[in-house]
C-alpha positions in Angstrom: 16.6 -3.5 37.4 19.3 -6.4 36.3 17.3 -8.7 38.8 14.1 -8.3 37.0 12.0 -5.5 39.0 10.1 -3.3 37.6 7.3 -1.9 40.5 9.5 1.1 42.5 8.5 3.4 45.2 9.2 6.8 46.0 8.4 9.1 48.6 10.0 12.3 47.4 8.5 13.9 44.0 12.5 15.7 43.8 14.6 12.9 44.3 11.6 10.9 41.7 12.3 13.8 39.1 16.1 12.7 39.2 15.7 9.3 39.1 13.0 8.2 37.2 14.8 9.5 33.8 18.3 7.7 34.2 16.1 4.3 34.9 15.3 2.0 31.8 12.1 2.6 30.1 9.4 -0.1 31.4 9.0 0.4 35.3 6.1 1.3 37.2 6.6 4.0 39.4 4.2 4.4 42.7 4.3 7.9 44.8 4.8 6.5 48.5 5.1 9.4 50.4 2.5 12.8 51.7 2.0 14.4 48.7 1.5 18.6 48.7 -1.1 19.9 46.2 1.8 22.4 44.9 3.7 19.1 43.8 0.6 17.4 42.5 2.0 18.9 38.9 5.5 17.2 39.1 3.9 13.6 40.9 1.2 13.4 37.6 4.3 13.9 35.3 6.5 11.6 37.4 4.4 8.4 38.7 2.4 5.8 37.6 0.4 5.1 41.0 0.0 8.0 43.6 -0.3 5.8 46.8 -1.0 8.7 48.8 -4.4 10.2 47.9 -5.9 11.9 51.8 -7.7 14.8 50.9 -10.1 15.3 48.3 -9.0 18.8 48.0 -5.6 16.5 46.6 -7.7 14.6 44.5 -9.3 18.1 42.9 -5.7 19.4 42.2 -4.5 15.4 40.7 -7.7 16.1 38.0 -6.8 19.3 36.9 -3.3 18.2 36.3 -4.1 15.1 34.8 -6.4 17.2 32.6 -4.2 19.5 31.6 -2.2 16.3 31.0 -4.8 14.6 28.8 -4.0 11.5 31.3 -5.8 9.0 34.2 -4.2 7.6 36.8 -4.7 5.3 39.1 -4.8 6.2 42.9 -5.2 4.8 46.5 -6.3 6.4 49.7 -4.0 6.4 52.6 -5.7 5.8 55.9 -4.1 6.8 59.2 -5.0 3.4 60.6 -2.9 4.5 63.7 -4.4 8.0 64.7 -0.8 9.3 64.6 -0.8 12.8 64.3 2.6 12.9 62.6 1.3 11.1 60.1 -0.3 11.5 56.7 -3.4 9.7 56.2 -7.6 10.1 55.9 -8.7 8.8 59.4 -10.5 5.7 59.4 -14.0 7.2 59.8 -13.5 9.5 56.8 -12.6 6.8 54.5 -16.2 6.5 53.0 -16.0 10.4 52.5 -13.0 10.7 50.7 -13.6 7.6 48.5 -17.0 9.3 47.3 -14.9 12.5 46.9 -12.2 11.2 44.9 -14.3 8.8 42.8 -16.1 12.1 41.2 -12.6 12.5 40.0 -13.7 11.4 36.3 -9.3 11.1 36.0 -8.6 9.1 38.9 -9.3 5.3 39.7 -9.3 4.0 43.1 -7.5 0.8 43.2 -6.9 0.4 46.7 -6.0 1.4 50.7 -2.4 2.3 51.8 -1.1 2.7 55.2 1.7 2.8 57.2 1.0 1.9 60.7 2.7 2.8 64.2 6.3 1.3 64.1 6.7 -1.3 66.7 10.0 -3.3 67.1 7.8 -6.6 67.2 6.1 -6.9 63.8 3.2 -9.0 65.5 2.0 -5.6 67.2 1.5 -4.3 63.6 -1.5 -6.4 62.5 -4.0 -5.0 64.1 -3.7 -2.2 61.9 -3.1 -4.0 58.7 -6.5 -5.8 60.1 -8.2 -2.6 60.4 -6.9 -1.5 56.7 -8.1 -4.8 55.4 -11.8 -4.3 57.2 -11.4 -0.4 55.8 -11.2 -1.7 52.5 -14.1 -4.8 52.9 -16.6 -2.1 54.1 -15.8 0.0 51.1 -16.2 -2.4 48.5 -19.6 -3.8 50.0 -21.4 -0.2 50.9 -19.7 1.8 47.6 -20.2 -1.7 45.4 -17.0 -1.2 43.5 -13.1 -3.5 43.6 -10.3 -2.3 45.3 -7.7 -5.5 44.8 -4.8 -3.1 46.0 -3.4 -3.3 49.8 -0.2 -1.6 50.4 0.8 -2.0 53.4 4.2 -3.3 55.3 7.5 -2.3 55.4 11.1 -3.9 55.6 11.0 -5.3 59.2 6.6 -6.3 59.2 6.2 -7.0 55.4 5.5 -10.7 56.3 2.6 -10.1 58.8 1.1 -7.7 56.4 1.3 -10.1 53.8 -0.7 -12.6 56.2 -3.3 -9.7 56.6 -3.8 -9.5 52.6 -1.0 -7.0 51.3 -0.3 -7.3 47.7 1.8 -4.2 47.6 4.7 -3.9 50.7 8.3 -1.3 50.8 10.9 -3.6 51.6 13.4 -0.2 50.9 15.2 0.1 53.9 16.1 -3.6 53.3 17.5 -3.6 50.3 18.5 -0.5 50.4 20.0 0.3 54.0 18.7 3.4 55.8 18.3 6.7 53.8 20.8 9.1 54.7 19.4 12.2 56.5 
């Protein structure tokens, strides 16, 4: 915070319930992580950004919360880019779906894509997925006729290839931050 940054990811909506109060007022929080429709109460209260929209069924639970709220929020759609089962993520060919499914979500705005690819030790075998994301994200703005400026995408050791590949939002955590404990 002394250094001037304001824009902070989290991946866990219990550790974000902790922290988020003892920071200054003035940040931007984003939700990072796979979020549960049983926590979708605690992220709306919590965050700023959910990164992390999937499932439309998410979406539905966001709207009644932010409802209940009185409150919008903006949103992006993770996309399993790498097929990884392990993963969280819409898969690539059910982008178009979900973005029609969240955008009836009167509370939500769709800003962007998030991903977080394979990990590879090389960051080079990385782009291809942040290419795919980036085509994701081209087709939907040109077939749904709307703006999605947001691409988050990179981590500590591929940031700078994913900023080549148009990311304007990266996690450089585990580099500032050293590895989370277990």
């Amino acid at each position: 915070w002394r250094l001037g940054h304001r824009l902070f990811g989290e991946n866990r909506v219990q550790e974000a319930r902790v922290k988020i109060p003892e920071m200054p007022v003035g940040g931007e929080w984003h939700f990072i992580g796979g979020l549960q429709t049983n926590k979708a109460k605690d992220a709306v209260e919590c965050f700023d950004v959910i990164e992390s929209v999937d499932r439309v069924d998410l979406a539905q639970e966001l709207e009644k919360r932010l409802a209940a709220a009185g409150k919008k929020m903006r949103v992006m759609l993770e996309i399993n880019v790498g097929g990884e089962a392990a993963k969280h993520g819409c898969p690539p060919e059910k982008a178009v779906e979900l973005f029609q499914g969240v955008r009836a979500c009167s509370r939500l705005e769709v800003i962007g894509l998030m991903a977080i690819p394979p990990f590879r030790e090389d960051p080079e075998q990385a782009r291809p997925f942040f290419v795919a994301l980036r085509q994701i994200r081209d087709r939907l703005q040109d077939s749904e006729g709307v703006a999605l400026p947001e691409l988050s995408m990179g981590m500590s050791h591929d940031f700078s290839v994913a900023i080549q590949e148009g990311a304007t939002l990266v996690r450089i955590g585990t580099a500032l931050f050293g590895p989370r404990s277990p």
